[in-house]
N, C-alpha and C positions, 0 to 999 in steps of 0.2 A: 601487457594490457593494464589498462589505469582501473586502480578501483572504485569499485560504488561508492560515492559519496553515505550513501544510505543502503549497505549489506544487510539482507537479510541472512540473520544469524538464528536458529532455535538453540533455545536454552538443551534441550535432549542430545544434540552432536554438538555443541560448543566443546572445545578443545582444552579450555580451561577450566571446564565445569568442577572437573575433579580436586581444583585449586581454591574452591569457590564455598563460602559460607552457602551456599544453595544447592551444595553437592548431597543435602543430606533431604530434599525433597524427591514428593514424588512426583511419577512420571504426569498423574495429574496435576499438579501443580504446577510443573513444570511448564507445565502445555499453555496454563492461567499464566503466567511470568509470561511467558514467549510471545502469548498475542497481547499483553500490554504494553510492554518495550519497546524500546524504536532503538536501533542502532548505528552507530556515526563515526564517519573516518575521521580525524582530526590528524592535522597539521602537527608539525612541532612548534612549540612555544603558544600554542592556544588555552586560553584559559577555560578551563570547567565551570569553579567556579569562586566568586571573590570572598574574602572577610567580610562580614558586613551582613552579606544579604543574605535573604531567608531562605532557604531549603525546599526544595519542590516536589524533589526524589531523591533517590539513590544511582549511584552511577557504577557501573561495573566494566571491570578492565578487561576485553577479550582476550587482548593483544597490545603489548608496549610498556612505558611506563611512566609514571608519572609523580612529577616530585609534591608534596604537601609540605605547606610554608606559613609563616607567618612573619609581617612586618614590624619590624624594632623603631628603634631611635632613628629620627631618619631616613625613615625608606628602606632601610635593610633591612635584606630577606635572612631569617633562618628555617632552613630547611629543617624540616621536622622528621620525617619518610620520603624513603621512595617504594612506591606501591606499584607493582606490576601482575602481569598474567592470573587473573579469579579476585582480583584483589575488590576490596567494595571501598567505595568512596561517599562522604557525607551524611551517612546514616545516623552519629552520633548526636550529630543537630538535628537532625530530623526528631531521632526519637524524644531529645532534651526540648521541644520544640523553643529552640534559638537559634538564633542566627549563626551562622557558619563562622567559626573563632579559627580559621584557616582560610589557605587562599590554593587549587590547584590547579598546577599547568605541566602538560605534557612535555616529555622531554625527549619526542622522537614522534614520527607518528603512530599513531594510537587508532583501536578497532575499540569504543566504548558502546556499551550498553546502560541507558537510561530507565529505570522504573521509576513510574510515578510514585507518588506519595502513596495514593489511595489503594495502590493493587501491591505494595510494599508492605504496609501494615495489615490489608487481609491476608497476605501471606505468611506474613509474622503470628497473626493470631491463630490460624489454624496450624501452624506447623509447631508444635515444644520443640524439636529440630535444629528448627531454626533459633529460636529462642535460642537454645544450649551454644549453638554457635554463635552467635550474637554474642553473647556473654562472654564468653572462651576467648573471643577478637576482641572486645573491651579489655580484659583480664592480660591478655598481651601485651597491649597497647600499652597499658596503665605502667608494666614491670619494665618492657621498653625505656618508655619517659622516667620511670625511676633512672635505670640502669643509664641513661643520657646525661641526667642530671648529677648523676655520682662520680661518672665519666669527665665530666667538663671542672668539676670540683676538684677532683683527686690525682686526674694521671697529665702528665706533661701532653703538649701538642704534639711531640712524635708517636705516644702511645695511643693517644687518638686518632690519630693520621692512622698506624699499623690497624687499630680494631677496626676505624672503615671501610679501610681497604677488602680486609677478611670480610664483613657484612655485604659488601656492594659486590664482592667475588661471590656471592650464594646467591645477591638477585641476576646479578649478568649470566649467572650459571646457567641458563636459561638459552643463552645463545652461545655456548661452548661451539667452539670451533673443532677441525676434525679434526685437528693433533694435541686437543684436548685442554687449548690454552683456554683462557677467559679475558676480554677485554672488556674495561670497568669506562665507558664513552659518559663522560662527565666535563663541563665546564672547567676551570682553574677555578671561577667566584665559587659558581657550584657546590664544588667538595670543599671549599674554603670554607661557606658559609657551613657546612655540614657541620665539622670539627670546629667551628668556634675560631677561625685564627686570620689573620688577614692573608690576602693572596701573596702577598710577596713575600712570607713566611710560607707558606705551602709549597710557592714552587723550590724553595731552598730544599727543605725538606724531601720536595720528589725527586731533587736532583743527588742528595745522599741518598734516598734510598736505591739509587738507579745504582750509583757509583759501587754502591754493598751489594748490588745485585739481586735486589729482592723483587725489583720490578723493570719492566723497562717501555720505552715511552714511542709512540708515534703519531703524533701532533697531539693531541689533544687527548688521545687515548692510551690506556695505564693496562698494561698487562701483567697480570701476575705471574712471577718467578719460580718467587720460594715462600709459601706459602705458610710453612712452620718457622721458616727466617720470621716473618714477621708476626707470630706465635708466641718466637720467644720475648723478641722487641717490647711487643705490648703486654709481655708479661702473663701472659693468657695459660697457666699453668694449671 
């Protein structure tokens, strides 16, 4: 059976509530959130929403995932995050009130949730909760794009390649299969643009790391092997 375009989802049974900067309201609250959001199936490859433009609400991820990007030299993309299941999206423009200095687009189909502007910031002001996680998810973010930027400076493109790998193994962890593999369903430009290196250096790369047996591949999709193999690769001690 095909789904609703437009689910309705309550924030109170939502399945990723527990993952979710809004797991720390209550159930009133909760209730205010639920009748002001609308919720929407999206396509793969649909955009949220662009660089540029100005912020309206917040978007939250039920279901899926969705990469956050920003455009370089030329049209190219570098992937910033991939944000899935509770994840919130655009809030930081919101609250800076500027324009969205990102661009996101789904990378499968996706179950989102939209809050306005208006019933986002009464929420924010009545909940310190929220606030504290608000803050906590800044504070992440922030060590992240450090720890990105130290990454791209310091370790070879193989050591980047191994530490994506391990990071995008914890968001696919998500969809663990029953023999307990994980399969990382990403583009070749994709994880190219991820790690900073051009695609026809990446597929080099997947194809030794296949050979050493640390992963292995079927079509487009990157299954992990060995897990501490690529551990020790990037050094990760």
């Amino acid at each position: 059976m095909r789904k609703p375009l437009r689910p309705s989802i309550a924030c109170q049974t939502c399945r990723s509530l527990g993952a979710s900067s809004f797991s720390s309201l209550c159930s009133h609250q909760l209730t205010a959130i639920s009748k002001g959001k609308s919720c929407t199936v999206y396509k793969k490859g649909q955009i949220l929403f662009h660089e540029g433009t100005r912020p309206l609400g917040v978007f939250c991820i039920n279901q899926g995932k969705v990469k956050v990007y920003k455009l370089g030299y030329e049209g190219k993309e570098q992937i910033i995050s991939i944000v899935h299941n509770g994840g919130l999206l655009g809030y930081k423009a919101l609250l800076a009130e500027e324009s969205y200095g990102v661009s996101a687009e789904t990378l499968e189909e996706c179950t989102i949730c939209f809050l306005p502007k208006s019933t986002f910031l009464q929420t924010l002001q009545e909940s310190s909760q929220l606030n504290q996680q608000i803050m906590k998810q800044v504070s992440q973010e922030l060590g992240l794009m450090t720890e990105n930027i130290t990454n791209q400076a310091q370790r070879s493109v193989r050591e980047r390649l191994a530490i994506t790998l391990l990071k995008l193994k914890d968001t696919y962890g998500l969809d663990t299969h029953d023999n307990g593999s994980i399969e990382i369903n990403l583009t070749r430009d994709d994880l190219a643009n991820i790690i900073g290196t051009a695609t026809e250096t990446l597929i080099r790369l997947l194809h030794e790391f296949k050979s050493d047996q640390l992963i292995s591949t079927q079509g487009r999709k990157i299954r992990i092997e060995d897990p501490a193999g690529l551990v020790r690769l990037a050094n990760l001690y």
